[in-house]
RONUTI-425874 format. One line per field, with one value per residue (C-alpha): x, y, z; residue in three letters. Coordinates in steps of 0.2 Angstrom, whole numbers, plus 5000, padded with zeros to 4 digits. Layout:
BEGIN
px = [X|...]
py = [Y|...]
pz = [Z|...]
r = [ala|...]
This chain:
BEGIN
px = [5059|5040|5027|5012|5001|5013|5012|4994|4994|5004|4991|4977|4982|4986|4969|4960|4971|4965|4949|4946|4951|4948|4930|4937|4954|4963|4964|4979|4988|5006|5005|4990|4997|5013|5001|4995|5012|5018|5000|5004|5025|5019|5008|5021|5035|5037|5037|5054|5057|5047|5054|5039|5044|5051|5036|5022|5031|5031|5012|5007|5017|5007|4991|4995|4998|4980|4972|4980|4974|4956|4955]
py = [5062|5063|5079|5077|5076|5062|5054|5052|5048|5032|5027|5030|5021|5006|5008|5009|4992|4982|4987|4984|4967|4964|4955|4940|4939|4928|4939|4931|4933|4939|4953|4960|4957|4967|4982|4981|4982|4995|5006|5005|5010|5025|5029|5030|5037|5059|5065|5066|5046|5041|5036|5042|5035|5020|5014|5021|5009|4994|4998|4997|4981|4973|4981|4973|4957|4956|4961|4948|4935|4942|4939]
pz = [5006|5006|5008|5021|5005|4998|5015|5012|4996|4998|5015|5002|4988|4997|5008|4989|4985|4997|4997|4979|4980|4998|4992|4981|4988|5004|5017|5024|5005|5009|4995|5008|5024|5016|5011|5028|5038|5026|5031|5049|5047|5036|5049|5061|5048|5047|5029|5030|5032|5019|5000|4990|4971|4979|4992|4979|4966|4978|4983|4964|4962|4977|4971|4953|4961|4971|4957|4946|4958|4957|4940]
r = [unk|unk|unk|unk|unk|unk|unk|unk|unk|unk|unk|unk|unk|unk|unk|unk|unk|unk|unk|unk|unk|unk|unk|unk|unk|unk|unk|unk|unk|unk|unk|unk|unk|unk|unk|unk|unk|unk|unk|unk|unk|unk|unk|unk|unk|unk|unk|unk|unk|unk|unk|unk|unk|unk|unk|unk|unk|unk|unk|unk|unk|unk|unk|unk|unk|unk|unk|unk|unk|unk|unk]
């Protein structure tokens, strides 16, 4: 069970992940296009729904892999 505020936090970390690797990265990279399906269920999801520890832990493994491949 999430907060509004945690709601947004998950929306906004995986915003800042794509964006920070968005410019050296493929866009069609399933890690991204997972970050991006995840964005649009939140989106739709009440507070309530929402896993906060577990979907903030699968952003930052995403996030981790993205930035891995930038490198």
């Amino acid at each position: 069970m999430a907060t509004f505020m945690e709601k947004d936090v998950l929306i906004e970390c995986i915003s800042t992940a794509l964006g920070l690797t968005a410019y050296n990265n493929n866009l069609d990279h399933p890690a991204r296009i997972e970050l991006l399906e995840l964005r649009n269920k939140l989106y739709g999801m009440e507070p309530e729904e929402i896993n906060y520890k577990e979907e903030l832990s699968f952003i930052k493994d995403k996030k981790a892999i993205l930035e891995s491949i930038s490198n």
